[in-house]
PyMOL Python script that loads the backbone (N, CA, C, O; Angstrom):
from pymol import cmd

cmd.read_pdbstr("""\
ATOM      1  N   UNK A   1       0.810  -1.206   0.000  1.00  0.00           N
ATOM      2  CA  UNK A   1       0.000   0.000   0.000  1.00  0.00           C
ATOM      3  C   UNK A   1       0.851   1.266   0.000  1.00  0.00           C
ATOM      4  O   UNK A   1       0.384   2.398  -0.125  1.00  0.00           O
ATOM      5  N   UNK A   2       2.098   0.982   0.147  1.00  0.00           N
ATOM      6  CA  UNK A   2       2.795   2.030   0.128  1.00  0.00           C
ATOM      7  C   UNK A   2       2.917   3.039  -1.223  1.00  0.00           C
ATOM      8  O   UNK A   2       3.134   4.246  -1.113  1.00  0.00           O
ATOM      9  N   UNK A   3       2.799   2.576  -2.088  1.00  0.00           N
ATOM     10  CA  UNK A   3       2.150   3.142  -3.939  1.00  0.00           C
ATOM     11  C   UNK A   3       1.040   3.938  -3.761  1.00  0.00           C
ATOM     12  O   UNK A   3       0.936   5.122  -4.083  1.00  0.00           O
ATOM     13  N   UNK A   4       0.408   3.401  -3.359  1.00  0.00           N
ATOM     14  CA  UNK A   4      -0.827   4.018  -3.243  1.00  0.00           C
ATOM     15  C   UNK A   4      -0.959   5.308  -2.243  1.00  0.00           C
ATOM     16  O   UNK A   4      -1.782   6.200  -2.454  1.00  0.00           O
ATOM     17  N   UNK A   5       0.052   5.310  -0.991  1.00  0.00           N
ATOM     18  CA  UNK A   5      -0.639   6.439   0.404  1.00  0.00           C
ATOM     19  C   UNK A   5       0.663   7.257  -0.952  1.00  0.00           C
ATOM     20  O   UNK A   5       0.154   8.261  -1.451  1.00  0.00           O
ATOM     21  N   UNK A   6       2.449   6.878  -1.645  1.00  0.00           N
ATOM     22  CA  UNK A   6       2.496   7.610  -2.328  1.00  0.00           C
ATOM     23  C   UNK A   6       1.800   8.613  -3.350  1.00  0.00           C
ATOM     24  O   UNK A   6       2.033   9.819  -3.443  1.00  0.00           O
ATOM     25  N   UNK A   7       1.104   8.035  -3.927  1.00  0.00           N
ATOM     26  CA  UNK A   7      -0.029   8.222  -5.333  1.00  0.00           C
ATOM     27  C   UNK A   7      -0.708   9.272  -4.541  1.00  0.00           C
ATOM     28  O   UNK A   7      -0.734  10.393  -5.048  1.00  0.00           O
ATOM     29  N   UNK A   8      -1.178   9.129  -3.560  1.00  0.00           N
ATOM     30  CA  UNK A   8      -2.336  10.008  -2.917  1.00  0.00           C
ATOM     31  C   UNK A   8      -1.919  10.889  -2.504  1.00  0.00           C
ATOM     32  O   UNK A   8      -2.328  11.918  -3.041  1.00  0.00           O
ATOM     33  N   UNK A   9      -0.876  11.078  -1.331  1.00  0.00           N
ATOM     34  CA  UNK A   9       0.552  12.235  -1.464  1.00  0.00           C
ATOM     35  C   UNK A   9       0.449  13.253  -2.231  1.00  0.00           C
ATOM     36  O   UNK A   9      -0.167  14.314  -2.130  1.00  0.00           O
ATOM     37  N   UNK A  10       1.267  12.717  -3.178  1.00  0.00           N
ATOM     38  CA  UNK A  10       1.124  13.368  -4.890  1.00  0.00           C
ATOM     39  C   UNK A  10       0.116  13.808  -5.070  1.00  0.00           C
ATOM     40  O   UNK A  10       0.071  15.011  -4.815  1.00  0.00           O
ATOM     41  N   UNK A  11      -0.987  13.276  -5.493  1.00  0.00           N
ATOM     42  CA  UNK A  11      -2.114  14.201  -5.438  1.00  0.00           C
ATOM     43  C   UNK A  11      -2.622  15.250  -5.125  1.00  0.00           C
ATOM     44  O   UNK A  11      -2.890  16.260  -5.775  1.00  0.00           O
ATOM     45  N   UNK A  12      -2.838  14.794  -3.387  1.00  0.00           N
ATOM     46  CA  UNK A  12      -3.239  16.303  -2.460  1.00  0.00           C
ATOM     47  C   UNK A  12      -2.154  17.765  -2.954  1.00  0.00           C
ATOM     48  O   UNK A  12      -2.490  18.934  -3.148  1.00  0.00           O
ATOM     49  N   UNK A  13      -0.584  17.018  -3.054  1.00  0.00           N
ATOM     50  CA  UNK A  13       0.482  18.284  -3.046  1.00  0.00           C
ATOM     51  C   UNK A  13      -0.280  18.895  -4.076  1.00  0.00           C
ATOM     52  O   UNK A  13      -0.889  19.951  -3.904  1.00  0.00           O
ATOM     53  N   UNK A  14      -0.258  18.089  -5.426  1.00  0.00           N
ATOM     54  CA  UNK A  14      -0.906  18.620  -6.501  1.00  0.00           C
ATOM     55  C   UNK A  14      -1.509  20.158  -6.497  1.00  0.00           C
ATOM     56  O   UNK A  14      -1.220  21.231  -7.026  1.00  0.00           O
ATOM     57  N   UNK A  15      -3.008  19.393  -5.152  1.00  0.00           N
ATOM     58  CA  UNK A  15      -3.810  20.355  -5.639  1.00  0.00           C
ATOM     59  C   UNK A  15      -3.724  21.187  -4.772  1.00  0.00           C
ATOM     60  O   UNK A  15      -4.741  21.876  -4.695  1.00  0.00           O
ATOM     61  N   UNK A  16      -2.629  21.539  -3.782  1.00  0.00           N
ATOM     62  CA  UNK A  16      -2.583  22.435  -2.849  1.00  0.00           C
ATOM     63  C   UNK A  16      -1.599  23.576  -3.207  1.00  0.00           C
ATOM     64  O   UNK A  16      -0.393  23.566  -2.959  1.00  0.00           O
ATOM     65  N   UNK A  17      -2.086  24.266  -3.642  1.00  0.00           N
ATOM     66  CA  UNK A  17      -0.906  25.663  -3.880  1.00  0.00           C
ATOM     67  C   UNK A  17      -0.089  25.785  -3.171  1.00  0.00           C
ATOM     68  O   UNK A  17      -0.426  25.978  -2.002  1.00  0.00           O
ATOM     69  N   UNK A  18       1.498  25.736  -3.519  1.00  0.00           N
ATOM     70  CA  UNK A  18       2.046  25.824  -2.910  1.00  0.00           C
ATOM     71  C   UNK A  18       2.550  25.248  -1.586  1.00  0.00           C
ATOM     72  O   UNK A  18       3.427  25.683  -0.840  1.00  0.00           O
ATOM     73  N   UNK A  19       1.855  24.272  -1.490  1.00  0.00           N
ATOM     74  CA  UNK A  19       1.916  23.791  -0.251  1.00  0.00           C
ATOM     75  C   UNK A  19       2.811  21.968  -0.486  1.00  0.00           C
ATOM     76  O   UNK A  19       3.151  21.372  -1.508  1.00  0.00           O
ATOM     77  N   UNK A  20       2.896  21.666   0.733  1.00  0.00           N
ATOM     78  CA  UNK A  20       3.686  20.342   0.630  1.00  0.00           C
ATOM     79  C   UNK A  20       3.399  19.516   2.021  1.00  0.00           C
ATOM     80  O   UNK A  20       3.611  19.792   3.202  1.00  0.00           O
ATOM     81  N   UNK A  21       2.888  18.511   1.435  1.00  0.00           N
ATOM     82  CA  UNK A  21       2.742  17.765   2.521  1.00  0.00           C
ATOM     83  C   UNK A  21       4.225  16.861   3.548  1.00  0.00           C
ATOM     84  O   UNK A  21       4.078  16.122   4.522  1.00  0.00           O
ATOM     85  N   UNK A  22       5.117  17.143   3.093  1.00  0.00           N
ATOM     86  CA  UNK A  22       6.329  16.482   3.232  1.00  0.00           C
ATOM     87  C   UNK A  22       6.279  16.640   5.031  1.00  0.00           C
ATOM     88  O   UNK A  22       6.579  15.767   5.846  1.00  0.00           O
ATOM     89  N   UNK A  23       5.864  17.857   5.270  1.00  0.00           N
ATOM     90  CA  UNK A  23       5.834  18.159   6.857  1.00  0.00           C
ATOM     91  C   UNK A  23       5.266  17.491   8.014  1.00  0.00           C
ATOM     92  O   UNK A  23       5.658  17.296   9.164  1.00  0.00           O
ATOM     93  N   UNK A  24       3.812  17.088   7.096  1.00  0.00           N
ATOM     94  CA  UNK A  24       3.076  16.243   8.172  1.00  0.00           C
ATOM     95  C   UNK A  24       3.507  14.675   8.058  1.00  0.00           C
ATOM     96  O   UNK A  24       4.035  13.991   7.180  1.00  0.00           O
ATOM     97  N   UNK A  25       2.937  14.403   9.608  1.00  0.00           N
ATOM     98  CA  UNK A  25       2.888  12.207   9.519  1.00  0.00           C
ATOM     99  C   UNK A  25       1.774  12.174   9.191  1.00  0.00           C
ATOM    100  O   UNK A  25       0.916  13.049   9.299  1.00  0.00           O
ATOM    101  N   UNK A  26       1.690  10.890   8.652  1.00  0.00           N
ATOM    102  CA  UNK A  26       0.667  10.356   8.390  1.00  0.00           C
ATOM    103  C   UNK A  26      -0.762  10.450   9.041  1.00  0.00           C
ATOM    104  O   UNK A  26      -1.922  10.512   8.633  1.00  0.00           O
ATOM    105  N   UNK A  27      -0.063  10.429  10.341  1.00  0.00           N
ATOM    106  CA  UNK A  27      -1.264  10.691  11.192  1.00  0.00           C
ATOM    107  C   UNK A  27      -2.032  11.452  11.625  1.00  0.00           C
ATOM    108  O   UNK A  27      -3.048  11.111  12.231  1.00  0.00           O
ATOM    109  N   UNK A  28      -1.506  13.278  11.269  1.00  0.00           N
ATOM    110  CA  UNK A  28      -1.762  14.127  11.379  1.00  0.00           C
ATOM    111  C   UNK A  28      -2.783  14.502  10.428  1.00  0.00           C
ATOM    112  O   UNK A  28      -2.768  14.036   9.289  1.00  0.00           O
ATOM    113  N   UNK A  29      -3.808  15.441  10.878  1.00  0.00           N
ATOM    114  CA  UNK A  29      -5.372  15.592  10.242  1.00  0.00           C
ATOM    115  C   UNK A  29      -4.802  16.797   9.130  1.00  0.00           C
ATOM    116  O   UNK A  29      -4.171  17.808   9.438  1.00  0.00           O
ATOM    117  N   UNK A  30      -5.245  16.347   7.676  1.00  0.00           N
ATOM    118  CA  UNK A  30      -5.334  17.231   6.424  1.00  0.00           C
ATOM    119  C   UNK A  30      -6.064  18.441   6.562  1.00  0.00           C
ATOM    120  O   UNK A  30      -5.788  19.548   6.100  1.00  0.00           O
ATOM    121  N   UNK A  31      -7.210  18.025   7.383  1.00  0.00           N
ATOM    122  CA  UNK A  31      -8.087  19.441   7.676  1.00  0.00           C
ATOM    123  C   UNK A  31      -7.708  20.585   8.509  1.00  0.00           C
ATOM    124  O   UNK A  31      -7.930  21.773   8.272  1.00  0.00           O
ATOM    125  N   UNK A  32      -6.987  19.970   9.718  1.00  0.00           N
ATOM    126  CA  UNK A  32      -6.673  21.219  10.549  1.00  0.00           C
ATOM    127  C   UNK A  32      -5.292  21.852   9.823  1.00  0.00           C
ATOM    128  O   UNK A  32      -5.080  23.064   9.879  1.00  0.00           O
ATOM    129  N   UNK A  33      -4.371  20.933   9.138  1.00  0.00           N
ATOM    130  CA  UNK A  33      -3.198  21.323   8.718  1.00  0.00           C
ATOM    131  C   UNK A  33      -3.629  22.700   7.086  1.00  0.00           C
ATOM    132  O   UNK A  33      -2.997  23.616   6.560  1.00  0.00           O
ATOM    133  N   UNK A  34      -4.694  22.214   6.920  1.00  0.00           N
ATOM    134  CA  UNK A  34      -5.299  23.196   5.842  1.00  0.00           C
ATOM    135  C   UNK A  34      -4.971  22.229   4.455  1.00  0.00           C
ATOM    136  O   UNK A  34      -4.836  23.149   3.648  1.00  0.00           O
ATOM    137  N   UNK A  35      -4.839  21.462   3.962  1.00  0.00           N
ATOM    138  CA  UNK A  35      -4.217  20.852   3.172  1.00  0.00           C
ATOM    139  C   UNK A  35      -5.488  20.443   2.396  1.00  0.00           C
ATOM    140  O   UNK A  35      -5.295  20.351   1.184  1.00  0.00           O
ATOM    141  N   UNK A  36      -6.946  20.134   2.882  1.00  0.00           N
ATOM    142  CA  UNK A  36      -8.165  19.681   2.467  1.00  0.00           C
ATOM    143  C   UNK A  36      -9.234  20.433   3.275  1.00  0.00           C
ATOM    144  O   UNK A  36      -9.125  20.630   4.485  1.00  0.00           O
ATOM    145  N   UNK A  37     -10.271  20.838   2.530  1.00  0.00           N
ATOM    146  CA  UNK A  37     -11.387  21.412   3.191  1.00  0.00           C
ATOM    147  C   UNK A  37     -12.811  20.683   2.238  1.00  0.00           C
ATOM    148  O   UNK A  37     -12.713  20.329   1.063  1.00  0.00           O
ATOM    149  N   UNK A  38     -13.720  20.613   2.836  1.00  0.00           N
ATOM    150  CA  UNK A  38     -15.141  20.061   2.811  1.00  0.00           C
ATOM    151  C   UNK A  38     -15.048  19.777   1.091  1.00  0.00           C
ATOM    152  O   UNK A  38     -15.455  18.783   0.489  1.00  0.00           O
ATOM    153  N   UNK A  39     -14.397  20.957   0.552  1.00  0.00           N
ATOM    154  CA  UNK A  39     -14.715  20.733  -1.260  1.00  0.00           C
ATOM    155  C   UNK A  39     -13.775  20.189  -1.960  1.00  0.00           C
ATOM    156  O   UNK A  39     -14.043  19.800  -3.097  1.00  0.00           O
ATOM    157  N   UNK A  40     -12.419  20.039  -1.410  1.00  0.00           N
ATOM    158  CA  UNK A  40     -11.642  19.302  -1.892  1.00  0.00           C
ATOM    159  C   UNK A  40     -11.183  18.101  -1.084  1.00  0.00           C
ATOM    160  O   UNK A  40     -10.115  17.531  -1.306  1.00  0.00           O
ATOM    161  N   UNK A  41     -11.817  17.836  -0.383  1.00  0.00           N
ATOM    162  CA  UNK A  41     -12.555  16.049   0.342  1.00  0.00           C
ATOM    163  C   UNK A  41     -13.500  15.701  -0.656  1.00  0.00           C
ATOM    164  O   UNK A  41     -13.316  14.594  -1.164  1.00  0.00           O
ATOM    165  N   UNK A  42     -14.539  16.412  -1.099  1.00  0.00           N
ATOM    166  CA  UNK A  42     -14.976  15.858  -2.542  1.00  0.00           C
ATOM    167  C   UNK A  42     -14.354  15.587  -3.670  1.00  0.00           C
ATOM    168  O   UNK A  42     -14.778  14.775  -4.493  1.00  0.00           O
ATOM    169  N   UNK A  43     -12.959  16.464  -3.827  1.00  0.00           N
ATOM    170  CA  UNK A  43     -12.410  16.131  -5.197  1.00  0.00           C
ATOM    171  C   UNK A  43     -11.564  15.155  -4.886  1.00  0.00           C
ATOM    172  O   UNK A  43     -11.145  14.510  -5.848  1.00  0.00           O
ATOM    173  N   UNK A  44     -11.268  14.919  -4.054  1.00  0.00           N
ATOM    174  CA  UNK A  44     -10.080  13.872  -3.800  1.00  0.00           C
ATOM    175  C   UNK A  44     -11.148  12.574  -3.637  1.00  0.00           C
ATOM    176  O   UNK A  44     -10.593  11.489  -3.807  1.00  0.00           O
ATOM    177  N   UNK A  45     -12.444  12.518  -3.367  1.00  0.00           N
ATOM    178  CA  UNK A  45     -13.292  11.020  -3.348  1.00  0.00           C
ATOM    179  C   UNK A  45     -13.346  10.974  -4.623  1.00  0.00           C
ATOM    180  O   UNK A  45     -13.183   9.873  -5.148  1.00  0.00           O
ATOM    181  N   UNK A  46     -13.525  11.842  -5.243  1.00  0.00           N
ATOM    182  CA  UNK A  46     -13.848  11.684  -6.615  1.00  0.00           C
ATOM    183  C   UNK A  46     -12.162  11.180  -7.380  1.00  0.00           C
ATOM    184  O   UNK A  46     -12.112  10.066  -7.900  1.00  0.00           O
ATOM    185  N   UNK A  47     -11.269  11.807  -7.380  1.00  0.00           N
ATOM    186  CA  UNK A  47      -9.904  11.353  -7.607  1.00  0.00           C
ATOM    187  C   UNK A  47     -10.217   9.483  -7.726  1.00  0.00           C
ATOM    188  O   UNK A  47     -10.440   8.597  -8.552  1.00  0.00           O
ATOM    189  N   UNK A  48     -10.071   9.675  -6.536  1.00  0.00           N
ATOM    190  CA  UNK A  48     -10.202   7.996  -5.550  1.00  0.00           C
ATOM    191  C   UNK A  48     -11.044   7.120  -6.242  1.00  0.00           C
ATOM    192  O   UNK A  48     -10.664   6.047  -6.712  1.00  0.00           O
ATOM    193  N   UNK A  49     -12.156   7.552  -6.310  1.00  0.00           N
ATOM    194  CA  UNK A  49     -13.059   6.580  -7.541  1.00  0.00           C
ATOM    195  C   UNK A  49     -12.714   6.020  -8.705  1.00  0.00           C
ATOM    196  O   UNK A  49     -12.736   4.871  -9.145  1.00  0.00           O
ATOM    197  N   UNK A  50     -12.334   7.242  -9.182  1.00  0.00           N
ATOM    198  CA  UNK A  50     -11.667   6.905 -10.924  1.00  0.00           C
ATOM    199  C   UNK A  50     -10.359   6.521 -10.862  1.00  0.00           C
ATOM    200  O   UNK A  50     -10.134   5.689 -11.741  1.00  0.00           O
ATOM    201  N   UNK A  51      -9.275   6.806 -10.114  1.00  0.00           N
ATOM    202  CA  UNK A  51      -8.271   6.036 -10.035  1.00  0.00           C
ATOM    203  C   UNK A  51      -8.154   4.403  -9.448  1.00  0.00           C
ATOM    204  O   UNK A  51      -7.454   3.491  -9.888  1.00  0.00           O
ATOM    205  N   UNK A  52      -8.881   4.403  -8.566  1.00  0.00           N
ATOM    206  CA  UNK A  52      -9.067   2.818  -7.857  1.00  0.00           C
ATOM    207  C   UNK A  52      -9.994   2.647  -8.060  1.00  0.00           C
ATOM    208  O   UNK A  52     -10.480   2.579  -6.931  1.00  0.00           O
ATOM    209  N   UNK A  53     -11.211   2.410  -9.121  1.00  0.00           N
ATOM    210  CA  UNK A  53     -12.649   2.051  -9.626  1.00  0.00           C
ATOM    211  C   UNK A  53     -13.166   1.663  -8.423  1.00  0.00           C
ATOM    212  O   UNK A  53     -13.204   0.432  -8.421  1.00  0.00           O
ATOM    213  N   UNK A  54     -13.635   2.169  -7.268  1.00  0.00           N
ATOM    214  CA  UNK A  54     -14.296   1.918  -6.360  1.00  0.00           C
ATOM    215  C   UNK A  54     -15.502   2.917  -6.326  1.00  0.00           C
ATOM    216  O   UNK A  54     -15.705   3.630  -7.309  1.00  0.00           O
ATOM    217  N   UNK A  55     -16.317   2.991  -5.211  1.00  0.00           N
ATOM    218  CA  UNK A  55     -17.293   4.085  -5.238  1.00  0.00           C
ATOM    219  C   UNK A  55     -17.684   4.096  -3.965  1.00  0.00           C
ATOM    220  O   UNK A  55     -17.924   3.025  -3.408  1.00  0.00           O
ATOM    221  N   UNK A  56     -17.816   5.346  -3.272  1.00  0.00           N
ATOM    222  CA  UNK A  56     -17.198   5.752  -2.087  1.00  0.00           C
ATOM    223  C   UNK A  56     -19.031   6.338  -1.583  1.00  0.00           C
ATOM    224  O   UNK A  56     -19.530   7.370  -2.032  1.00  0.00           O
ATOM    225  N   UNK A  57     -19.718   5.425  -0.632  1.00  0.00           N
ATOM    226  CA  UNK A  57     -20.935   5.551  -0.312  1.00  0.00           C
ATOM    227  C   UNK A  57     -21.284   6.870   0.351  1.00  0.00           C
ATOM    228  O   UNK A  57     -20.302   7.453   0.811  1.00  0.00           O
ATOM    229  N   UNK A  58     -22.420   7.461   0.503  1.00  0.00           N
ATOM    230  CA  UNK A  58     -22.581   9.011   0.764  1.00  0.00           C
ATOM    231  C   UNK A  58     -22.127   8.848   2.399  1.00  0.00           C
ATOM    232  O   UNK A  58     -21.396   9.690   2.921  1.00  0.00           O
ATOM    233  N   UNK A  59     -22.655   7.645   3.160  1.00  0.00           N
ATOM    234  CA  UNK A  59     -22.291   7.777   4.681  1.00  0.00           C
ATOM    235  C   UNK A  59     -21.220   6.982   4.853  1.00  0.00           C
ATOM    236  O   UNK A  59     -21.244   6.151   5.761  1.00  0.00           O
ATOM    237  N   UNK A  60     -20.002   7.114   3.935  1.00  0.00           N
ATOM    238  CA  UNK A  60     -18.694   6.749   3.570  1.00  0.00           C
ATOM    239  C   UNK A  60     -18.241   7.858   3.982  1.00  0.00           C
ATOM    240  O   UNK A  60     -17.403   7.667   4.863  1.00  0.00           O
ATOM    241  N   UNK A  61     -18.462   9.281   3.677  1.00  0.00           N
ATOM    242  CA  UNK A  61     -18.000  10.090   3.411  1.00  0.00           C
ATOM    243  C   UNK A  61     -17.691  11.291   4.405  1.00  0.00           C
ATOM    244  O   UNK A  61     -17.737  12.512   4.256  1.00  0.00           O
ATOM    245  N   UNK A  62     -17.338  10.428   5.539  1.00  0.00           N
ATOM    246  CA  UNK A  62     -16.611  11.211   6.774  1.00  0.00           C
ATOM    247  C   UNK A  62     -15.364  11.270   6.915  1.00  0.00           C
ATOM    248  O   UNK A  62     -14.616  10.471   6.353  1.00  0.00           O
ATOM    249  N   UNK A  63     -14.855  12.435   7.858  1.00  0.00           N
ATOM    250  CA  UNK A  63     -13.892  12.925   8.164  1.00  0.00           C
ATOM    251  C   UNK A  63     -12.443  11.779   8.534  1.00  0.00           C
ATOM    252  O   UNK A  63     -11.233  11.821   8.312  1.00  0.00           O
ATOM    253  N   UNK A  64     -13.411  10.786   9.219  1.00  0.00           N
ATOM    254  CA  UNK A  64     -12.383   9.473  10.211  1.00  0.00           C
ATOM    255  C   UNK A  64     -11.844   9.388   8.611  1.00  0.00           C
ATOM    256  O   UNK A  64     -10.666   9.711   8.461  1.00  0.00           O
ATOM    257  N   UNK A  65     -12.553   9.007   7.464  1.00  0.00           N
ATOM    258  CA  UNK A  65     -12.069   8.182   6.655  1.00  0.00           C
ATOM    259  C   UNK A  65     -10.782   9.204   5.483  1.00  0.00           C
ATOM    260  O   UNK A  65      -9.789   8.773   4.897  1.00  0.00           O
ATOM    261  N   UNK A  66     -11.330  10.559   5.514  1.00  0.00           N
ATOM    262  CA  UNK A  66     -10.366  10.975   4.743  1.00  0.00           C
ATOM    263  C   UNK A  66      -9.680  12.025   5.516  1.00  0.00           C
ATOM    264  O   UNK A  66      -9.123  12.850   4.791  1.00  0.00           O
ATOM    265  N   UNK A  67      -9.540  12.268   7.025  1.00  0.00           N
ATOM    266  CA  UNK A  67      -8.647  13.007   7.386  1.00  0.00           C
ATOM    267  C   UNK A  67      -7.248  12.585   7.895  1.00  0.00           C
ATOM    268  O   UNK A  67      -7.149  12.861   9.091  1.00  0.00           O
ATOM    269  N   UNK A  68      -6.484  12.189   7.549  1.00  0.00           N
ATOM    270  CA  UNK A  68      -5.192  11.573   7.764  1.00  0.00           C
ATOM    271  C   UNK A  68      -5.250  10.587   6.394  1.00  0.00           C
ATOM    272  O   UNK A  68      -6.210  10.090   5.805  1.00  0.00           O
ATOM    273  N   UNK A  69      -3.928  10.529   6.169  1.00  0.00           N
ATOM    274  CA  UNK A  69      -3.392   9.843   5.106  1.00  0.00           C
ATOM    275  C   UNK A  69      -3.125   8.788   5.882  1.00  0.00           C
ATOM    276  O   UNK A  69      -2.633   8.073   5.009  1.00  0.00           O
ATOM    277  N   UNK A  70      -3.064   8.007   7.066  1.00  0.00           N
ATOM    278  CA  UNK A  70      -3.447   6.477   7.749  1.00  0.00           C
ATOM    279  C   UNK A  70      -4.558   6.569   7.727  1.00  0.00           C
ATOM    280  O   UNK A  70      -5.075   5.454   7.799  1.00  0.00           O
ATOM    281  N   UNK A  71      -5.766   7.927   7.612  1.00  0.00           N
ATOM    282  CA  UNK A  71      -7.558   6.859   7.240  1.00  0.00           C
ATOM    283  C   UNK A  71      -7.464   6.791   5.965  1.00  0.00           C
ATOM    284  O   UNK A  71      -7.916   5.726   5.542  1.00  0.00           O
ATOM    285  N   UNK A  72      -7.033   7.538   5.103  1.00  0.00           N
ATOM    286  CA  UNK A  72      -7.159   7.119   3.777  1.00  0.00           C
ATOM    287  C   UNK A  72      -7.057   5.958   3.241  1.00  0.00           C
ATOM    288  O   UNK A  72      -8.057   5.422   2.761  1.00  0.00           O
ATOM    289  N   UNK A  73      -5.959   5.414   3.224  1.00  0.00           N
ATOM    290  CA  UNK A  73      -5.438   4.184   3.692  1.00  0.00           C
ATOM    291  C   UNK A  73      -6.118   2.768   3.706  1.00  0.00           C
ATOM    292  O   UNK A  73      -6.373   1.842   2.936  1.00  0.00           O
ATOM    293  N   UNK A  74      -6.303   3.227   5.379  1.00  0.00           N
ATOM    294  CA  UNK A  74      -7.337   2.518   5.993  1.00  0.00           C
ATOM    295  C   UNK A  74      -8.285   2.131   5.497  1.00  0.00           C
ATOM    296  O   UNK A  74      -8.485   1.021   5.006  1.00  0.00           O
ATOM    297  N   UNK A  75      -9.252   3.380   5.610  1.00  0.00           N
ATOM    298  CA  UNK A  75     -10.673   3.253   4.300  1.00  0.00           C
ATOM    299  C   UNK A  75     -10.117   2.547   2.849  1.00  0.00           C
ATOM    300  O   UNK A  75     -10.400   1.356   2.722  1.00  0.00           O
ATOM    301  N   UNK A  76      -9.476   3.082   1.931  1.00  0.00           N
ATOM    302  CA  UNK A  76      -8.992   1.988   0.779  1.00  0.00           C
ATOM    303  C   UNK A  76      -8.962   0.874   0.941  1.00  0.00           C
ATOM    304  O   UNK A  76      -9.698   0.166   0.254  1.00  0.00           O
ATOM    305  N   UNK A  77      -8.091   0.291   1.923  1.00  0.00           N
ATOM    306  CA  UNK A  77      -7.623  -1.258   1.975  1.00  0.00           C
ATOM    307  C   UNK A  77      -8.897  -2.002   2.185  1.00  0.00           C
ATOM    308  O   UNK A  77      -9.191  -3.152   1.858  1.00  0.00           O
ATOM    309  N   UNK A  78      -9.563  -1.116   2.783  1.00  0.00           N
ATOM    310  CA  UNK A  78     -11.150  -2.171   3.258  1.00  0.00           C
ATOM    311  C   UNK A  78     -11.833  -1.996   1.985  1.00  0.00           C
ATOM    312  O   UNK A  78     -12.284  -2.973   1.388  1.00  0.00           O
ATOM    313  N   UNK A  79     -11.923  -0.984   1.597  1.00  0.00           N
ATOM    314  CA  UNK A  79     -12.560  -0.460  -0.264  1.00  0.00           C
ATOM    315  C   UNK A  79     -11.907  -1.841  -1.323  1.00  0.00           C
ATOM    316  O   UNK A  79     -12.532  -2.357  -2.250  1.00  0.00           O
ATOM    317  N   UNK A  80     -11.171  -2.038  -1.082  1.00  0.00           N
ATOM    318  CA  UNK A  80     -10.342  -2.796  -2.535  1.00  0.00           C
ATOM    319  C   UNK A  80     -10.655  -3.829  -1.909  1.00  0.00           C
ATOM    320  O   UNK A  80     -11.382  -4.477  -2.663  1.00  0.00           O
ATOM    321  N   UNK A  81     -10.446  -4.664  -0.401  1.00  0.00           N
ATOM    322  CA  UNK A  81     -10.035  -5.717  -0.472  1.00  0.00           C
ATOM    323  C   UNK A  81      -9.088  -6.070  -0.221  1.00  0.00           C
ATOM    324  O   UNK A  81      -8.814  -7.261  -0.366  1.00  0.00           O
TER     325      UNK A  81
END
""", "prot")
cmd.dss("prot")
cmd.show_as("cartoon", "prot")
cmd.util.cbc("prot")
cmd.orient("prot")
């Protein structure tokens, strides 16, 4: 899974101006660090879908599961299997 919390990494930096996740652990929350907010927790489920053909249920779609890059993770590995 380590490809993958990479892949996702990459991503968020992507879409964060200027910004870099290199600072935080894993464990540390995307939201308070500013890195993701309510609308780009949607773009990143949406990311997540089309990159790992999964589909991410509406009461899927809490904080536990996409705030830290260990729930991300987390949530995936149970998503895929």
């Amino acid at each position: 899974m380590t490809h993958m919390k990479e892949e996702i990494r990459h991503y968020l930096t992507s879409q964060t101006p200027g910004g870099s996740l290199e600072s935080l652990t894993d464990s540390e929350s995307l939201l308070e660090a500013g890195v993701i907010d309510s609308m780009s927790m949607l773009d990143l489920i949406t990311h997540l879908e089309s990159t790992y053909s999964i589909s991410v249920d509406e009461d899927e779609m809490i904080p536990e599961n996409f705030e830290t890059m260990d729930g991300i993770v987390s949530y995936m590995q149970e998503k895929i299997g």
